[in-house]
VOLUM-345463 format. One line per 2 residues: number of its first residue (from 0); their letters; for each residue z, y, x of N, C-alpha, C, CB. Coordinates in Angstrom, 2 decimals, padded with zeros to 5 digits, always signed. Glycine has a CB too. Layout:
NUM> a> Z/Y/X/Z/Y/X/Z/Y/X/Z/Y/X  ...
end
This chain:
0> xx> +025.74/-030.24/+034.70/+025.62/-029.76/+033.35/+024.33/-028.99/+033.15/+026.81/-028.90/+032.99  +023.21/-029.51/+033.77/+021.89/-029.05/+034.05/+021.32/-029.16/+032.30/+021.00/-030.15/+035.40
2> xx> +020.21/-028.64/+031.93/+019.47/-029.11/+031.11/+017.89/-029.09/+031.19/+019.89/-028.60/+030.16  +017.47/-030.10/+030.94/+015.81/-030.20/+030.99/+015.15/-029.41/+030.13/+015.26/-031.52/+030.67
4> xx> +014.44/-028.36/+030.30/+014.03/-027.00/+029.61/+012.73/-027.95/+028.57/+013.28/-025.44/+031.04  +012.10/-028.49/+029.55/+011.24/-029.22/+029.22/+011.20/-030.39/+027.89/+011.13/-029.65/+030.33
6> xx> +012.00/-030.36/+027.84/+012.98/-031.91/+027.07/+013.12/-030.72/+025.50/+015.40/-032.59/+028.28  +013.29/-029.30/+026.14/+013.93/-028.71/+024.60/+013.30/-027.87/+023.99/+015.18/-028.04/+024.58
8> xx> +013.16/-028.65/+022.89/+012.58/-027.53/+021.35/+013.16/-026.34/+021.19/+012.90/-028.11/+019.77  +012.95/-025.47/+020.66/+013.30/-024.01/+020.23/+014.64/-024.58/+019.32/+011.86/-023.02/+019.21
10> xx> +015.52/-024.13/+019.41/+016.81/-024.11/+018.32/+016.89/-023.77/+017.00/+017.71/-023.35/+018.69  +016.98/-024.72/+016.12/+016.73/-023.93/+014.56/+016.94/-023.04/+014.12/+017.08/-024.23/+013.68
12> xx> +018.13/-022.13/+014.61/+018.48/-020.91/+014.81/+017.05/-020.19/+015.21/+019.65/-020.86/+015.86  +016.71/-020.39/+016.10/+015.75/-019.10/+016.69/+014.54/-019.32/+015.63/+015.14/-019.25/+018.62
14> xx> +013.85/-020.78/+015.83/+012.49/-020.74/+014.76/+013.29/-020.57/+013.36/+011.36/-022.41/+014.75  +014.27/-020.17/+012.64/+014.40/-019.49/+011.74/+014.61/-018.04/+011.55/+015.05/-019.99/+011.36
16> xx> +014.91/-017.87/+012.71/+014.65/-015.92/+013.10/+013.65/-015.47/+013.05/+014.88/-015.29/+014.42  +012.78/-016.67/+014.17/+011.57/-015.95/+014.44/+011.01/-015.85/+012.91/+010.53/-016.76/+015.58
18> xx> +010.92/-016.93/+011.79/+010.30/-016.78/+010.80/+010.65/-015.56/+009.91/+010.38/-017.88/+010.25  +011.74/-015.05/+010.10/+012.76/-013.70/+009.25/+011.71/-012.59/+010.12/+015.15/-013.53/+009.79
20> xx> +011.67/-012.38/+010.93/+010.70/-011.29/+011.97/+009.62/-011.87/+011.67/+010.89/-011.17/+013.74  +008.46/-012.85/+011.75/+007.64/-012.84/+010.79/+007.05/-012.66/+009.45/+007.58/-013.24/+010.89
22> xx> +008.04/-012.91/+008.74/+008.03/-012.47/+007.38/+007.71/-011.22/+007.38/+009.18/-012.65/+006.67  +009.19/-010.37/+007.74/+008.59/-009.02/+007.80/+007.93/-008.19/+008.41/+009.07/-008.51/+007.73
24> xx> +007.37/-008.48/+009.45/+005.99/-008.44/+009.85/+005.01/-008.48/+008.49/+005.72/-009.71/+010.87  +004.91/-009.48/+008.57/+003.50/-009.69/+007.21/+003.69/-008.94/+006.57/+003.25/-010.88/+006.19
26> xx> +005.19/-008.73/+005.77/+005.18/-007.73/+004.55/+004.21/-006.54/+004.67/+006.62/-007.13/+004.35  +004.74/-006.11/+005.84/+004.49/-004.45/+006.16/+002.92/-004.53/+006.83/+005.87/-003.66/+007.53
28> xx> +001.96/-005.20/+006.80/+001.02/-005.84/+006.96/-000.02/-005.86/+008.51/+000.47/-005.45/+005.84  +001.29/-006.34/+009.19/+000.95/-006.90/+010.48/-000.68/-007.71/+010.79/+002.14/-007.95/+010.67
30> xx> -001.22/-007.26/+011.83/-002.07/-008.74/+012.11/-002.01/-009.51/+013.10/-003.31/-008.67/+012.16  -002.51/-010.48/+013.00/-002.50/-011.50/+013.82/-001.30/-012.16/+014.52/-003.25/-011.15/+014.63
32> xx> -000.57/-012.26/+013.49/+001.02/-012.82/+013.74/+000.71/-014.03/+014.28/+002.09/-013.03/+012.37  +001.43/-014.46/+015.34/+002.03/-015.64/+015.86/+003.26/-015.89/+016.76/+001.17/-016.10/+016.43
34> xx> +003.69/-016.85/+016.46/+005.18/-017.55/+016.74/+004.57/-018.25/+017.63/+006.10/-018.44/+015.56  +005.76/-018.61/+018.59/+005.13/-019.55/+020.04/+006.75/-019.94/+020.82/+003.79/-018.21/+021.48
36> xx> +006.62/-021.12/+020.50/+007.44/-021.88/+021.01/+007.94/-021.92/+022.51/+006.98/-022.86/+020.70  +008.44/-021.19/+023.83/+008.68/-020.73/+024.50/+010.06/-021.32/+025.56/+008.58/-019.76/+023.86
38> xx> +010.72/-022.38/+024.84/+011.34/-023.04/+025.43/+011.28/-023.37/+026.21/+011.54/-023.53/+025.21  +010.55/-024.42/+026.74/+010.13/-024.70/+028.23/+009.96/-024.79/+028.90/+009.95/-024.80/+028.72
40> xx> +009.33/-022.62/+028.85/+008.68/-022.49/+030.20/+009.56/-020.82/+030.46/+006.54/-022.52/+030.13  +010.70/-020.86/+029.69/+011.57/-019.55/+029.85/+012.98/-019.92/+029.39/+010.99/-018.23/+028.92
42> xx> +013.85/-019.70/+030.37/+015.31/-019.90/+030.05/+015.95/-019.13/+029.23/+016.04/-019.84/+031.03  +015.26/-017.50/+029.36/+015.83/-016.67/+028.37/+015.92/-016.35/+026.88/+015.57/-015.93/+028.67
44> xx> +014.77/-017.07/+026.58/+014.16/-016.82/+025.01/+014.02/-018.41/+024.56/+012.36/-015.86/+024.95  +013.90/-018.56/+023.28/+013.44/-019.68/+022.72/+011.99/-019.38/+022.32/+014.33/-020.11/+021.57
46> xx> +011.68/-018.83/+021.41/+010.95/-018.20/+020.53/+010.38/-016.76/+021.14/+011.80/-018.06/+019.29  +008.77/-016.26/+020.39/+008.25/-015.12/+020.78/+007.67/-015.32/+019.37/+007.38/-014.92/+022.21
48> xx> +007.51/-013.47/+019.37/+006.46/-013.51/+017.79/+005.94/-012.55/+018.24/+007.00/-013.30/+016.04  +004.71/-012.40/+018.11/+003.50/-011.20/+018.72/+002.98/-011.18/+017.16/+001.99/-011.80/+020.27
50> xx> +003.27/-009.71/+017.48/+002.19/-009.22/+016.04/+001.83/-007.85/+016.81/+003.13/-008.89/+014.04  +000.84/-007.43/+016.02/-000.16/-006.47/+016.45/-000.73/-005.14/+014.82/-001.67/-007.74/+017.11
52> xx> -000.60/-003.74/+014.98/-001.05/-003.05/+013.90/-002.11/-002.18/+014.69/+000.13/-002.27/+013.06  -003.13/-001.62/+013.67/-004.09/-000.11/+013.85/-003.54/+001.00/+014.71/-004.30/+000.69/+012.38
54> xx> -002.62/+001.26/+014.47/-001.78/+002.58/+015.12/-000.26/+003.09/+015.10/-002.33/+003.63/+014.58  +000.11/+003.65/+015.42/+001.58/+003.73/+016.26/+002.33/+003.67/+015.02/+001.98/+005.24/+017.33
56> xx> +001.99/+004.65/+013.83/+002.95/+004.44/+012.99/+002.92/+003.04/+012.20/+002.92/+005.54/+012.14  +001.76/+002.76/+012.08/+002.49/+001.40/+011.53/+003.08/+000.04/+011.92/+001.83/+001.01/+010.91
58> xx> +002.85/+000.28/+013.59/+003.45/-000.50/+015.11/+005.27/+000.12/+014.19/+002.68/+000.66/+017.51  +005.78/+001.48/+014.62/+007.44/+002.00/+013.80/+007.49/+000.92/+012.43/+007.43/+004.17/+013.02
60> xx> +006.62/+001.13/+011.51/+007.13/+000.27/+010.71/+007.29/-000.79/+010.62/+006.89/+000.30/+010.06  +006.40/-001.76/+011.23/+006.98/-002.89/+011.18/+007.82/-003.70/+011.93/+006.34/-003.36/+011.03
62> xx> +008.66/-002.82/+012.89/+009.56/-003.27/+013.85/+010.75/-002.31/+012.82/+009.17/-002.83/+015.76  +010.85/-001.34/+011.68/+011.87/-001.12/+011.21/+011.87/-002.50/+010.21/+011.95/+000.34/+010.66
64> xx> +011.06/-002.62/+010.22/+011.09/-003.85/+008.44/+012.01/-004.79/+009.33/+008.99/-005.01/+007.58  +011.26/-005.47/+010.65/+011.48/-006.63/+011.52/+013.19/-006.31/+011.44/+010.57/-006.58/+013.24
66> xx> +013.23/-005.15/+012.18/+015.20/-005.06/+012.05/+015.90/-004.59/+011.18/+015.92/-004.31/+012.94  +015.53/-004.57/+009.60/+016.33/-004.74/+008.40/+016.33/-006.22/+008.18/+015.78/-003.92/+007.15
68> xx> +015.13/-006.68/+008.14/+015.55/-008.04/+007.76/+016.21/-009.14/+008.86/+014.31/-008.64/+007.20  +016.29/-008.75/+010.34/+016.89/-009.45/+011.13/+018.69/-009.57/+010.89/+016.41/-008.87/+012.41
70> xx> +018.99/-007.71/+010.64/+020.12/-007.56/+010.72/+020.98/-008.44/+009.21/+020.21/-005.95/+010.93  +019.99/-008.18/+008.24/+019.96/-008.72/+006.91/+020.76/-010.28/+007.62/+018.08/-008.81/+006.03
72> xx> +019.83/-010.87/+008.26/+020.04/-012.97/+008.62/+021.53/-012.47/+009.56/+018.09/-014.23/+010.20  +022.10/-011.20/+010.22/+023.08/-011.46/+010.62/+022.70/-010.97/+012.33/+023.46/-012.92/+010.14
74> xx> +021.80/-010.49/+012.74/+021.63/-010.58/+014.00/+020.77/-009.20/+014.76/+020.93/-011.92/+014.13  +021.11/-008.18/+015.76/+020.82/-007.12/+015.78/+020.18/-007.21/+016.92/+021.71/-006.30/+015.60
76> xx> +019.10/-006.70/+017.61/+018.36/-006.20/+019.16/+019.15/-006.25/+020.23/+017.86/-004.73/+019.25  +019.55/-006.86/+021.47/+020.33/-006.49/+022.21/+019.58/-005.30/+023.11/+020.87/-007.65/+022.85
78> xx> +018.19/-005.44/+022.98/+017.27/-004.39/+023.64/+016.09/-004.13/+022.98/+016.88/-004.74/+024.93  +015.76/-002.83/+022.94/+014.64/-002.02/+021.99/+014.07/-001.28/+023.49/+015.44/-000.66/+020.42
80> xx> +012.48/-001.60/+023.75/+011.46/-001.27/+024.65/+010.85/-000.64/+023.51/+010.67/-002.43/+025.51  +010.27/+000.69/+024.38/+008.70/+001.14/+024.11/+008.46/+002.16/+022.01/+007.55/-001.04/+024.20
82> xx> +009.93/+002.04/+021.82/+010.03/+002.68/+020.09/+009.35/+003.82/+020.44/+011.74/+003.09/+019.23  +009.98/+004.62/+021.27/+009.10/+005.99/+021.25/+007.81/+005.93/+021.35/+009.38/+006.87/+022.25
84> xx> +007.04/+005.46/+022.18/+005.66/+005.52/+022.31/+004.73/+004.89/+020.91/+005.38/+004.69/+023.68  +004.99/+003.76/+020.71/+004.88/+003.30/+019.26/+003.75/+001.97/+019.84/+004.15/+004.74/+017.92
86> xx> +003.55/+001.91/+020.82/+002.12/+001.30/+021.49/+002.51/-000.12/+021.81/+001.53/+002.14/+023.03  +003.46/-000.72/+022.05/+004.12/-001.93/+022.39/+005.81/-001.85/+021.96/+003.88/-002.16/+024.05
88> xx> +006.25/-002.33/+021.57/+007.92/-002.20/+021.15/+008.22/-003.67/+021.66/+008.40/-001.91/+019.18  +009.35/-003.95/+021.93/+010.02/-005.07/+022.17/+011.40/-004.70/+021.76/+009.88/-005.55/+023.57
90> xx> +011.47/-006.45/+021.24/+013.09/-006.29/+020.27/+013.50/-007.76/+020.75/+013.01/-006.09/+018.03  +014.47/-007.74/+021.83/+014.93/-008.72/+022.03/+016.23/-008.88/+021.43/+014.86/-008.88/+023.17
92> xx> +016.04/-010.39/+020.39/+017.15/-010.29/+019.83/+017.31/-012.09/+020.28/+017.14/-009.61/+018.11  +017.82/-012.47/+021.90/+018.24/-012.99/+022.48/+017.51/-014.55/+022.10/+019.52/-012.60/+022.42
94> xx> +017.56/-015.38/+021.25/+016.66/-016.33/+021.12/+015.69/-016.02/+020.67/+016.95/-017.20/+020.58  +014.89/-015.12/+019.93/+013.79/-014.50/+020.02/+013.40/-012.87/+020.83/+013.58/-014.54/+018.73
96> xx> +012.09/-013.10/+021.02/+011.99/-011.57/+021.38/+010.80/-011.31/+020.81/+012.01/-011.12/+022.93  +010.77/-010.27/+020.10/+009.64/-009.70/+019.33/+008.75/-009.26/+019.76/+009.82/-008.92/+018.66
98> xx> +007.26/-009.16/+019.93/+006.46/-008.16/+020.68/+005.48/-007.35/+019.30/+005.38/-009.10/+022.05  +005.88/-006.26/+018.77/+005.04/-005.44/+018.14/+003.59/-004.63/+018.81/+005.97/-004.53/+017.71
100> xx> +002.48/-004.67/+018.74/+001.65/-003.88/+020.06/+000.57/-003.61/+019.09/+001.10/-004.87/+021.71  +000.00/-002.49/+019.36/-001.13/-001.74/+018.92/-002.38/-002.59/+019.16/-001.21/-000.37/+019.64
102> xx> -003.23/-002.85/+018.35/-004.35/-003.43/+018.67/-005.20/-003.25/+019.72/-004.90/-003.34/+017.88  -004.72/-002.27/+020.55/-005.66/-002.25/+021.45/-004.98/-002.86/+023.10/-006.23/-000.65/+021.40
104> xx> -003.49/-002.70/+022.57/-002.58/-003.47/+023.94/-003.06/-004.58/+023.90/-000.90/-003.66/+023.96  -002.82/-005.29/+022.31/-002.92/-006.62/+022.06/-003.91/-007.07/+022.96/-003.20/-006.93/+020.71
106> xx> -005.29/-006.34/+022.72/-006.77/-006.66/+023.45/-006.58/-006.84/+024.64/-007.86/-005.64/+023.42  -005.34/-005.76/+025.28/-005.87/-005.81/+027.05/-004.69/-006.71/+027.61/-005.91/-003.95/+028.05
108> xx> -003.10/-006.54/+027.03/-002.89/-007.49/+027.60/-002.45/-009.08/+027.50/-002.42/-007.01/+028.02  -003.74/-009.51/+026.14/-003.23/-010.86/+025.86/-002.36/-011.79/+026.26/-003.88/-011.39/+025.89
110> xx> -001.24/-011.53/+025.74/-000.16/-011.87/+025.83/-000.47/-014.03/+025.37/+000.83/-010.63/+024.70  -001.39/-014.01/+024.45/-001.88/-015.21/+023.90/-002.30/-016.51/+025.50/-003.48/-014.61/+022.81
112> xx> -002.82/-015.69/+025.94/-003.57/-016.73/+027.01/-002.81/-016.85/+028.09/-005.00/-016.31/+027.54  -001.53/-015.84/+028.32/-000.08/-016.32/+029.16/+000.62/-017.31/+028.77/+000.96/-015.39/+029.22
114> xx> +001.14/-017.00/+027.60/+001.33/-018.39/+026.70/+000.30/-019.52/+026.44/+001.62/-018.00/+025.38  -000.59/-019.84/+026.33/-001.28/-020.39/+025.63/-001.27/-022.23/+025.52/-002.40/-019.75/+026.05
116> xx> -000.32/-022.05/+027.00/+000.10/-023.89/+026.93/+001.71/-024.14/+026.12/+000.32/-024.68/+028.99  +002.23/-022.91/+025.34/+003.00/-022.85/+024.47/+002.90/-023.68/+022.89/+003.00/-021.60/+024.47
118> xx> +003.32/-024.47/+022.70/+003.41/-024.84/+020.92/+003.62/-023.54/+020.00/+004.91/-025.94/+020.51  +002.56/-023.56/+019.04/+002.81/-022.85/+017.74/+003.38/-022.96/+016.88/+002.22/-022.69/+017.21
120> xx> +004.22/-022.31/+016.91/+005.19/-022.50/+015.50/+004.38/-022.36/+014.36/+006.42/-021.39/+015.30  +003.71/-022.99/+013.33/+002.59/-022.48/+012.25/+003.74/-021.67/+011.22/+001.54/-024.02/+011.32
122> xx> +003.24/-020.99/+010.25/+003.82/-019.90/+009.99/+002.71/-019.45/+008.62/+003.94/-018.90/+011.44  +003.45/-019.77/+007.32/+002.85/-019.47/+005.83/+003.38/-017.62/+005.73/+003.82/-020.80/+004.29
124> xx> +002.76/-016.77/+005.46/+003.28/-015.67/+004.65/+004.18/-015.56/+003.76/+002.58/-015.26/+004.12  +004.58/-016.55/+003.42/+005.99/-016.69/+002.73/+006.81/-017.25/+003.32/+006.07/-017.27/+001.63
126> xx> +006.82/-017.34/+005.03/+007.70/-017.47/+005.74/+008.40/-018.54/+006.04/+008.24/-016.82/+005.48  +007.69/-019.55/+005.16/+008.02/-020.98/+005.62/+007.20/-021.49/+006.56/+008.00/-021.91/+004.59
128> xx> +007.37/-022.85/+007.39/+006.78/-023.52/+008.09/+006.14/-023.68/+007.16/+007.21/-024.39/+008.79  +004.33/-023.99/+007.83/+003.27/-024.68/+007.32/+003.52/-025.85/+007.38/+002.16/-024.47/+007.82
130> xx> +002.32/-026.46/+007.14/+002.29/-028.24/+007.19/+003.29/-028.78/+007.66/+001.27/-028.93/+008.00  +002.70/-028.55/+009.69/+003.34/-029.15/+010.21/+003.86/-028.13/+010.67/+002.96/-030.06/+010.81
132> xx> +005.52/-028.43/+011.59/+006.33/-027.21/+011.68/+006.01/-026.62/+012.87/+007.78/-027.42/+011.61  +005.41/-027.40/+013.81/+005.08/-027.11/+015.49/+003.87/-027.57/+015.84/+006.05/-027.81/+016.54
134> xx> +002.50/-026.98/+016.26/+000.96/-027.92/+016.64/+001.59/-027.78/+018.14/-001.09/-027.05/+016.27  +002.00/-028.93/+018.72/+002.40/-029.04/+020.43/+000.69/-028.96/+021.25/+003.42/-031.02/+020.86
136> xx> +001.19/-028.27/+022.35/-000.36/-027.91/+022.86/-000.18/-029.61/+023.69/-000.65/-026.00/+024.19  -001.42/-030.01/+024.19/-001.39/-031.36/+024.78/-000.45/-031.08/+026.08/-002.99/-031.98/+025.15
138> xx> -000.63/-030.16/+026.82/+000.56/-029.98/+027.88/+002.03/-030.63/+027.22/+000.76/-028.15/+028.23  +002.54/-029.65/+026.58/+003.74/-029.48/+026.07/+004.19/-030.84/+025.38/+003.69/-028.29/+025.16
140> xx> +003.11/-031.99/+024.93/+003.58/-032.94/+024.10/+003.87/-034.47/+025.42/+002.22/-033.15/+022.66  +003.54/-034.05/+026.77/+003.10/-034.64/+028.10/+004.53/-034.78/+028.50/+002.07/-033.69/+029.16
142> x> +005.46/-035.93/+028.15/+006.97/-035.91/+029.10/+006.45/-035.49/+030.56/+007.89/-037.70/+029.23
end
């Protein structure tokens, strides 16, 4: 009753979370949001959304926005990293996990280029899929 990690897309469930935690992200005016398809190459998560702010308080706010509107879709953190400090937060809310980080974590520990043979979930500010719903990196599109 094995399953090929490889074989599986993110669950509509999760790339519709992740887009609810993106959204509000943007609201509260996150940068450099991205969704990343994570299936594949992690059993635990489907989905990741890295967003990044100027400074600590606005790192608090947009991980409070992220968990009004999560809890809003029905679904709460099973684990909250790093709230106090304000510098990196993590909100694992089991098919996604959130990474909020100060622009200057963002810088050092690009989290982007760990992932980077990950598919992008593309991602409009109004929280719909773009165009297309997934750009598969050439790895990832490789049975």
């Amino acid at each position: 009753m094995t399953t090929e990690r490889s074989d599986v897309a993110a669950s509509e469930n999760a790339r519709s979370l992740a887009l609810v935690a993106a959204r509000a992200a943007a609201d509260k005016k996150a940068e450099e949001l991205l969704l990343l398809d994570v299936s594949d190459r992690l059993i635990i998560t489907d989905c990741f959304v890295i967003a990044s702010a100027s400074n600590e308080r606005q790192v608090g706010a947009i991980v409070e926005a992220i968990e009004e509107k999560m809890r809003a879709a029905g679904t709460k953190p099973v684990r909250r990293e790093g709230t106090r400090e304000g510098r990196w937060v993590l909100l694992d809310f089991v098919d996604v996990i959130v990474h909020v980080q100060h622009s200057e974590e963002r810088a050092f520990y690009e989290l982007e280029r760990l992932w980077k043979d990950c598919p992008v979930i593309e991602f409009d500010h109004d929280g719909a899929p773009a165009d297309s719903a997934e750009q598969h990196s050439e790895e990832g599109s490789q049975a």
